[in-house]
N, C-alpha and C positions, 0 to 999 in steps of 0.2 A: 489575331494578335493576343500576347497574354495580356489577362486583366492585374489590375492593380495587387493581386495578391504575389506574385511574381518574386518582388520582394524581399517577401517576407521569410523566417527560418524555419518555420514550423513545416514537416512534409505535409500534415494533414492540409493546410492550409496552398503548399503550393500543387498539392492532385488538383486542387481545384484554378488554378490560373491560369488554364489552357480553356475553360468553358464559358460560351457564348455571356452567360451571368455575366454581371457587371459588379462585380464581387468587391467591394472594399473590408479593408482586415479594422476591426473594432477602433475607432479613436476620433480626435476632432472632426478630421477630412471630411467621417460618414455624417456624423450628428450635426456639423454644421449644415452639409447639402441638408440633409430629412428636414432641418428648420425651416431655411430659407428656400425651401419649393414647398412645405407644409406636406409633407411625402411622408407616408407612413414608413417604418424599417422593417424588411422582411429580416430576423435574427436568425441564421442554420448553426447548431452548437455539433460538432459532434470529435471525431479524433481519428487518427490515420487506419488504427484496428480495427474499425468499428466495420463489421461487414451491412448493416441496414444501411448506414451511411453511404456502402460505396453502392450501395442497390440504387438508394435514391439519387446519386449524383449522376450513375450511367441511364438512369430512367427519365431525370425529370432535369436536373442541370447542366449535361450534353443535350440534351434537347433546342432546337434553335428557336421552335415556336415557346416551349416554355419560357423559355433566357426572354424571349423578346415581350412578354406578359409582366414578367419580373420586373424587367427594364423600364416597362413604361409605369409602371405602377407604383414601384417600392425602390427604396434607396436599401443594395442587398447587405446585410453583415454577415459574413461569414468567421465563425472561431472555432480556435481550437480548444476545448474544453480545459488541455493537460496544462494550455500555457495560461490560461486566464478562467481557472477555476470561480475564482472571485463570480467572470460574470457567468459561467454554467449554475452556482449555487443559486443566484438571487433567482435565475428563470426558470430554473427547476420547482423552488419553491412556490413562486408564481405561476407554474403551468398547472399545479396540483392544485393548488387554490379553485384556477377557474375552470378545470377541467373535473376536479376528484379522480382523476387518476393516478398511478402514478409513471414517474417520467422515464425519461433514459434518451439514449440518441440514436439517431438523431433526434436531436430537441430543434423544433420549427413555430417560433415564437414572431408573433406582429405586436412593433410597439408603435406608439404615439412618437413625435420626432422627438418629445423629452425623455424617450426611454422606458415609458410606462407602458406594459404590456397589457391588450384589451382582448388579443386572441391566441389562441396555439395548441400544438400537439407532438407527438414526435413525427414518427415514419409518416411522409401518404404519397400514395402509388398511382402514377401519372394518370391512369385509368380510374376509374369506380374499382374497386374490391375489397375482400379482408371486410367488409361491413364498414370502409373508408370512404370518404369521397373523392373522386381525382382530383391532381394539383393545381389544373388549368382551373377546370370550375371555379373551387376551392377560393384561387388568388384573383379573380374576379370577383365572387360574391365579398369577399374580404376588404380588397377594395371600396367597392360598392358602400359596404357597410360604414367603412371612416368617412366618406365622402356624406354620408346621408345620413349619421344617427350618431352625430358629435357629441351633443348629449348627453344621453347614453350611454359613451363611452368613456368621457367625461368624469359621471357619476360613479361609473363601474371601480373607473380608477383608484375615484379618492376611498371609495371603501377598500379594494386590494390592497392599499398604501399602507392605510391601518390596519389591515390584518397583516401585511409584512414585518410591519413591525412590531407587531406580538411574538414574533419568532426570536426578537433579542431577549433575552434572558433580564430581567428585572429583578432587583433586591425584594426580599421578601419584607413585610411589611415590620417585624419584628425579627430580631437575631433566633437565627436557627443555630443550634448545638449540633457540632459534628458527633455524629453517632455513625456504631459501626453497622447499624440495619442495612444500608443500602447494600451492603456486601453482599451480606446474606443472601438479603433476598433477590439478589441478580441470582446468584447462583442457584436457588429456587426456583430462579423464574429458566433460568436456560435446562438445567433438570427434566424441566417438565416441555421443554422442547426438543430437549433429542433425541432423534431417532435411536432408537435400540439396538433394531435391525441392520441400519444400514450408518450407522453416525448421522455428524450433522446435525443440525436446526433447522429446524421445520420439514418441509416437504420440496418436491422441485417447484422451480429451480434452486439448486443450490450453490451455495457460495461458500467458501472456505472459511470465514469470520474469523480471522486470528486474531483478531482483539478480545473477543468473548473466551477462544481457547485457551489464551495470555492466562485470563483470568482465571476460567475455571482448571489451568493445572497449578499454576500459583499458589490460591487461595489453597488447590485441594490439597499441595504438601505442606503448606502451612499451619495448614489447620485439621491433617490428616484425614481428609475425607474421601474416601476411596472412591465415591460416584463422582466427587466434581471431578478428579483426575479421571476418571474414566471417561467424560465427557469428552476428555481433550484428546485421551492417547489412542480409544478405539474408534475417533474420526481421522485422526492422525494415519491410522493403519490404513481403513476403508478407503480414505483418498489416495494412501503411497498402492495400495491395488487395484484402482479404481482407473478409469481411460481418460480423469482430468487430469490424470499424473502422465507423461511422456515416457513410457515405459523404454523407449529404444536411447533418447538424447537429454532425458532428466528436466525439470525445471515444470511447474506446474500452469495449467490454464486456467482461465477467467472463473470459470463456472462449469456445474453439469447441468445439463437439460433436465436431464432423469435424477429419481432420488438413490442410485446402487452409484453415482458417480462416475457411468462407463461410457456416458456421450458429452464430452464436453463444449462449449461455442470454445474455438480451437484457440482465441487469441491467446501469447504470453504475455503477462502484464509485470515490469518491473516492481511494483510496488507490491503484488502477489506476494512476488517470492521471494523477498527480502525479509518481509515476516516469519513467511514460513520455513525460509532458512535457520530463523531463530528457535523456531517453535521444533522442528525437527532434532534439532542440535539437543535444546532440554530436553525432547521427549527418548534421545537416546540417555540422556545422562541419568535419567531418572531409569533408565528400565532396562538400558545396555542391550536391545534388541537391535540385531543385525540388520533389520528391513531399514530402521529411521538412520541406521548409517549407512546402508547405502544410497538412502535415499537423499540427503544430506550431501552425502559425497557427490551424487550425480547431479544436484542440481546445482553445486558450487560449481564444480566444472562445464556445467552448461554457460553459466554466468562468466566466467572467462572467459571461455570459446567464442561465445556469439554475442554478448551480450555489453562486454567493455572498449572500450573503444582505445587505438593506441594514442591516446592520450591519456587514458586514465579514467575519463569518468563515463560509466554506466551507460549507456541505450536506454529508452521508452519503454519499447515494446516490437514482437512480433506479430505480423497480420492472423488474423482465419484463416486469409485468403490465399490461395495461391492458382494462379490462371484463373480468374476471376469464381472460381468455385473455393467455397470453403470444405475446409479439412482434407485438401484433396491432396495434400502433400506428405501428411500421415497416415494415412488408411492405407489398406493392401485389398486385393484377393486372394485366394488361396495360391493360384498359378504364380502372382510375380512374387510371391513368399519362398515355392518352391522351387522357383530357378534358382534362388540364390543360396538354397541350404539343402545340405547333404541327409540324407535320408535319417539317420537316425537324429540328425539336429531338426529336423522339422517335426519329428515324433515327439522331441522333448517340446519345441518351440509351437507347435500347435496347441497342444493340450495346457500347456503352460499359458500361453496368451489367449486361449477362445476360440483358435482358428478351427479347432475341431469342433467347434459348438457352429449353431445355424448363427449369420449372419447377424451383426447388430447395428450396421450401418448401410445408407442407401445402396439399391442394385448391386447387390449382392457382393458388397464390401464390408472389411474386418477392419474395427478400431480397435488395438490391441488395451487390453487389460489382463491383470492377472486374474484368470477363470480358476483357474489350479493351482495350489502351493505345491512350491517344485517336491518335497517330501513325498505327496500322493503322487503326484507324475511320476518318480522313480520307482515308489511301487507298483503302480499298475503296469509300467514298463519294465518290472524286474530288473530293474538297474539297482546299482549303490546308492547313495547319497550323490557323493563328492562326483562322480560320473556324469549323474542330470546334473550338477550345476555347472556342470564343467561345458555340456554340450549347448544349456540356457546361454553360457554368457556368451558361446561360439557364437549360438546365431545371434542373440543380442546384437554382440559385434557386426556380423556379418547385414544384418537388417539396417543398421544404422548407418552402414558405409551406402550401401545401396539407396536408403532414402536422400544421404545426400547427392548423390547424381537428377535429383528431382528437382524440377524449377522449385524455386524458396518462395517461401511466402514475403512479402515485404518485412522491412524493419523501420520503425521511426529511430532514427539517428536523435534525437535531438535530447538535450542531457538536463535534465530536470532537478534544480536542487534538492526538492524534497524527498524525491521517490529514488535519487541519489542516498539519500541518507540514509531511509528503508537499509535499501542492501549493503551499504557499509555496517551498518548496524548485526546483520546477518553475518555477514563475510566475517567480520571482527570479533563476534559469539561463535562464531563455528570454528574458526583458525585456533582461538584459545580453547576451547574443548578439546580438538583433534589434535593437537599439536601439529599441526598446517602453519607452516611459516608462507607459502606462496597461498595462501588464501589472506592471512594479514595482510600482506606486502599488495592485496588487491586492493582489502579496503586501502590500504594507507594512499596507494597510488590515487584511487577515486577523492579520498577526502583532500590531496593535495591539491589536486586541478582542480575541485570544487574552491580552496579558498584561495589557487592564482586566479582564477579565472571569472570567481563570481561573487568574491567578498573584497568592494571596492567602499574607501574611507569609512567604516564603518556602519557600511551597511550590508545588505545582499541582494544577489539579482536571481530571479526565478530561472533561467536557462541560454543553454549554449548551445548556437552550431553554426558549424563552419566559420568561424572564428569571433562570429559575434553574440557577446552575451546580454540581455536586454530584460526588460520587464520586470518593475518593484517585485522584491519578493511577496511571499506571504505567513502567516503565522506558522503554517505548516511546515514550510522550509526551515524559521529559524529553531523551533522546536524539534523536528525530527532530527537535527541535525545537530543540535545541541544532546539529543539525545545518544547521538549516535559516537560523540565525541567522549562522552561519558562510559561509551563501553570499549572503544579502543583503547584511551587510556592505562581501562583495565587490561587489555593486552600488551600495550607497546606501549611504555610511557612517557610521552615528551613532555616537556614544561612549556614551551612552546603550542601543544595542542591545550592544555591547562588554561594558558593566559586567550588562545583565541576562545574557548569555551564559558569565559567570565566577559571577553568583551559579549561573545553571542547572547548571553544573557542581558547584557546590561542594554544592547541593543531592542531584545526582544522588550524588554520593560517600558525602555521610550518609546517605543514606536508603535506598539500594540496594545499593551494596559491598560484596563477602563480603568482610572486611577478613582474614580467617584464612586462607581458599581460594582466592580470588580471586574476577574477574568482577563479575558483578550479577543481584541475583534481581529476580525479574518483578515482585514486589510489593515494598512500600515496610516498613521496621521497623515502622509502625505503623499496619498495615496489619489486619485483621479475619484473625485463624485461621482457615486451611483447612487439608482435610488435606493441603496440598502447600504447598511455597513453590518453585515453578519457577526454575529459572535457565537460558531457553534460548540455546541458542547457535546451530542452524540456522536458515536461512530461510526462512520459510515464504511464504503472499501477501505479506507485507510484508515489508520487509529486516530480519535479525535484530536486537533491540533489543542487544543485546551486542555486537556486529561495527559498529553503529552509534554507540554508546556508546565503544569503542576507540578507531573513526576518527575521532571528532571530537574527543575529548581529546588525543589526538596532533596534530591543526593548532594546536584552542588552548594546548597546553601549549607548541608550537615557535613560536606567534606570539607570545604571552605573555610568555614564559618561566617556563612554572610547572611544576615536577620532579614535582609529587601527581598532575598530570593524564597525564604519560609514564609515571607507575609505575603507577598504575590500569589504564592500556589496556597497558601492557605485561603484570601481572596476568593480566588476563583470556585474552592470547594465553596464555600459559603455563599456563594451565589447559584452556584450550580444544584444545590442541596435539596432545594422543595421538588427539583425535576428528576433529580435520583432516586426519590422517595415517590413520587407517581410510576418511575419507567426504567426502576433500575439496571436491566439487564442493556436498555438502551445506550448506558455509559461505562461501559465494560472500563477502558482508560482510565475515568475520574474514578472506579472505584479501586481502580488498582492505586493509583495517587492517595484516595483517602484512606484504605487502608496501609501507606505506609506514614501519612500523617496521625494517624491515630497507633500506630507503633513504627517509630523513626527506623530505616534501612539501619544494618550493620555496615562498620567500616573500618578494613583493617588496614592498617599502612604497614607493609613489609621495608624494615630497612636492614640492611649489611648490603654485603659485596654482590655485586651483579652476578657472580657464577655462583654465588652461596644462593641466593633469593631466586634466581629463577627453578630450580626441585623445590623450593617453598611453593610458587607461583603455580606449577607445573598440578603439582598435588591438588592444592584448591579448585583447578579447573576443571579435574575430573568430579566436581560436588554439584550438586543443581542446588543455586541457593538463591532462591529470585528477589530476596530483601536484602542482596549484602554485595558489597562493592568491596573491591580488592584490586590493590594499588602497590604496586613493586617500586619503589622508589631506592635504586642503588644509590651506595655514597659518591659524594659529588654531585647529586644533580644540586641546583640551584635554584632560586627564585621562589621555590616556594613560600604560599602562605602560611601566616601562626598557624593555624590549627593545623597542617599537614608536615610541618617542622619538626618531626621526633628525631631525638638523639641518636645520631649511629653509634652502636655498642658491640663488643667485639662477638662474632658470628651473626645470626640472624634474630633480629626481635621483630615480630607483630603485637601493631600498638590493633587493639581490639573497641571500640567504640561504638553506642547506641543517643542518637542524637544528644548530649552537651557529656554524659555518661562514659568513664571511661575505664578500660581494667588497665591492671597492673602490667609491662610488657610481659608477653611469652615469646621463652627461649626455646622451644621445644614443638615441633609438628605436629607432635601425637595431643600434644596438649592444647594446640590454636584448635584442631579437628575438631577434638571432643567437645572442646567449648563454644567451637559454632552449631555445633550435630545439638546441644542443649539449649543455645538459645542465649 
């Protein structure tokens, strides 16, 4: 019989409702039974991608004697991290605490029936190994332990409790001056973290980090520093040749194992590459290199193809997994490579992908990356140019059709406000660079059925599926979304997207604002007690919801003119400010926020006739200008605020402004250029 999880929307949550576990999904139901039987809570955190997850659940919660140890022991919660981050943060933090490791999932957390956590770990494998203990053992001595050293655990607690809440951000004791050092010195501090050789930060495993890329291409054309852009555009490159990038169907994975970027954990994650849709897009604008637009282009069309749903809004993610083996739906051998390509397309297509190189994935399987730039492959093959790439894109082609005849790896279906906005955010940057009207018309479609679907009376809901939208949003959502509203705008502009982007703000204020301390907490005032209410300020996979929340109150408050929305995100820096100055690089976001409050965004309002202003619009969007918002307002729109009210005059005026500071209009292209190109 399924268990209670059944239900529920999340796929991560219903793999698990056919298993012997006696699984309740997070909420009264579970925390009232753990009370009133004084049951300890076995917490599993993990998400539909996650391949350790699907190890442990075919290892130890298919299991009928494990289920029945579970069962008699622990009142079970199971979650999905993607829909109830809130509570993956609090237990991550806490499993590093008691553990000094650090975490990831699955996360396998035992709390007290109040929800205080006394023991946990992530992965552990039904047997002894890995230097683990088995899970049977394990939930027996664990057991044992609540029953007999209450105590103990007791004690343990209230000291966690106070160390948990050292993690909320606290006003410094004295007003701190925003200064521009934390800039700086992020970008010093990531300098001396990237790899040379291969891009990247740090060592394996590696992660993509667009928040710190953000920054250091930003800062670097800002402030002309050819190492911080170089930070950004020769990791940019290393990953688009690299086997985390999908060389055959475009769209980038979670991470690489190895530090050259050529074995990735296979999952695709929406939130990935929504970023890096963006990042791509600038990094062509800035350098006009053919790789970051096709890179660019292949992975917007991935996001179409596979990834939107025909309603509109966005997909999760794609598994590792496919037939219970990860990466086995990407990799080749040489043999089923060359059934499908013609001799001289495997000559370009081998050397070009690796396949002529020894092996770099299990039993003697190829995960394709770019080994050779096609230039050397046409010479060494005495070819032309335009010949090898003519033959690349053949098999290209030809590889991609043939992968998909391969069972697919899973897809979470389920439609995530925040990680929604990500890729709106991307789609809507890349549509106006490229002059892509069906890349807009994506985002617009996603951010439409995000606000029929999940912006009810003034508030928002975290996610959809299958017809039901459910669960308080979170800071993340109304931020990246509000963020992401501020760049279509710049592309397609409704008044109507205008006025939902000032309710999102003003939403965001009520509902999140430490109005005494500053900032914004992760959860919303009425939001379900835990024992944390998180206010983070670093960045983690995603950009910080708070550095997020800063920067976009600060565009809309200087396009606006609204003074609540410069003192909110100014707030937050000021709170933020003693931890920027210990760990700058750690708030890539807030520093991008404080350097546009310490020099306010450019913003120009184009007005004349919709056919006149769009070759206005057109022109600007071939400029990487990352402090400056551009807004096409033809005559006749209406409703706008004072400060975005300029005079329609006959042809095209840009009104030109730097927060309260304003020039005189310009009639003239060549003249708006030069005087953004000056500053």
């Amino acid at each position: 019989m399924p268990n209670r999880l059944a239900q529920q929307t999340s796929p991560y949550l219903l793999q698990h409702a056919d298993n012997p576990v006696d699984w309740y999904p997070w909420g009264e139901d579970a925390l009232r039974l753990a009370r009133e039987l004084d049951r300890p809570i076995l917490l599993s955190v993990g998400y539909s991608a996650c391949h350790w997850c699907h190890v442990m659940a075919h290892e130890s919660f298919e299991d009928a004697d494990i289920a029945a140890t579970m069962n008699r022991h622990f009142v079970n919660i199971k979650v999905d991290r993607e829909e109830r981050p809130d509570i993956d943060q609090i237990y991550q933090t806490a499993h590093h605490m008691l553990t000094q490791r650090a975490g990831g999932w699955p996360l396998t957390m035992f709390l007290t029936p109040d929800q205080k956590p006394f023991f946990g770990g992530t992965y552990f494998p039904k047997t002894p190994r890995y230097n683990l203990p088995g899970f049977g053992d394990l939930l027996e001595r664990v057991a044992a332990a609540y029953r007999e050293e209450g105590q103990a655990i007791a004690e343990q607690n209230a000291e966690l409790l106070s160390l948990l809440e050292t993690t909320v951000a606290q006003p410094p004791a004295s007003a701190v001056p925003l200064v521009a050092e934390p800039v700086s010195a992020a970008l010093a501090e990531l300098k001396r973290m990237f790899d040379p050789a291969h891009g990247g930060l740090g060592g394996a495993p590696k992660f993509p980090h667009p928040a710190e890329l953000d920054l250091a291409l930003s800062r670097g054309v800002i402030e002309d520093d050819e190492s911080a852009r170089q930070i950004a555009l020769f990791t940019l490159r290393k990953m688009a040749e690299g086997g985390i990038y999908d060389q055959l169907g475009g769209g980038f994975c979670r991470y690489s194992v190895d530090e050259r970027w050529m074995i990735p954990h296979f999952e695709k994650m929406l939130y990935d590459n929504g970023p890096l849709l963006r990042l791509y897009t600038d990094a062509w604008l800035v350098t006009a290199d053919e790789l970051f637009r096709r890179v660019t282009e292949q992975t917007a069309t991935w996001v179409m193809r596979e990834m939107q749903s025909p309603e509109g809004g966005y997909y999760s993610s794609l598994d590792a997994d496919s037939e219970h083996v990860e990466g086995k739906y990407y990799v080749w051998t040489r043999e089923d490579a060359a059934q499908v390509l013609e001799e001289d397309e495997y000559a370009v297509a081998g050397a070009h992908f690796g396949l002529s190189r020894p092996p770099n994935f299990e039993e003697e399987h190829w995960h394709l990356y770019v080994a050779q730039p096609i230039d050397k492959v046409a010479a060494s093959l005495d070819l032309s140019l335009p010949v090898a790439e003519d033959l690349a894109a053949r098999a290209r082609s030809k590889l991609f059709s043939a992968r998909e005849q391969r069972v697919r790896p899973g897809r979470d279906e389920k439609i995530l406000a925040s990680w929604n906005a990500l890729m709106i955010h991307g789609m809507a940057r890349a549509g106006r660079a490229f002059g892509r009207e069906d890349w807009v018309a994506s985002a617009r479609r996603a951010l439409d059925f995000l606000r029929a679907t999940l912006w009810c009376e003034g508030r928002l809901l975290a996610t959809y599926k299958g017809g039901r939208a459910h669960l308080n949003a979170y800071l993340d959502d109304y931020a990246f979304l509000l963020a992401a509203l501020l760049e279509l705008m710049q592309t397609d502009f409704r008044t109507e997207d205008l006025r939902f982007a000032t309710e999102l703000a003003d939403a965001l204020l009520e509902r999140f604002e430490d109005r005494v301390n500053g900032a914004f907490f992760f959860t919303s005032r009425d939001h379900e007690p835990l024992i944390l209410r998180p206010k983070p300020g670093p960045d983690s996979a995603t950009p910080s919801g708070n550095g997020v929340a800063a920067l976009s109150l600060q565009r809309l408050g200087h396009l606006v003119g609204e003074p609540r929305y410069l003192d909110a995100a100014e707030h937050a820096l000021r709170l933020f400010s003693p931890q920027m100055q210990r760990h700058p690089s750690a708030f890539a976001t807030l520093c991008l926020a404080l350097g546009e409050h310490l020099a306010p965004p450019t913003t120009v309002i184009l007005r004349g006739s919709a056919l006149e202003i769009a070759s206005w619009q057109a022109r600007l969007a071939g400029r990487y200008a990352p402090s400056t918002l551009v807004l096409a307002l033809a005559e006749g729109v209406a409703g706008l605020p004072e400060a975005m009210e300029k005079p329609v005059r006959p042809g095209v005026n840009a009104w030109v402004c730097r927060g309260v500071e304003c020039l005189p209009p310009i009639a003239e292209p060549t003249v708006l250029e030069r005087t953004l190109q000056t500053g």
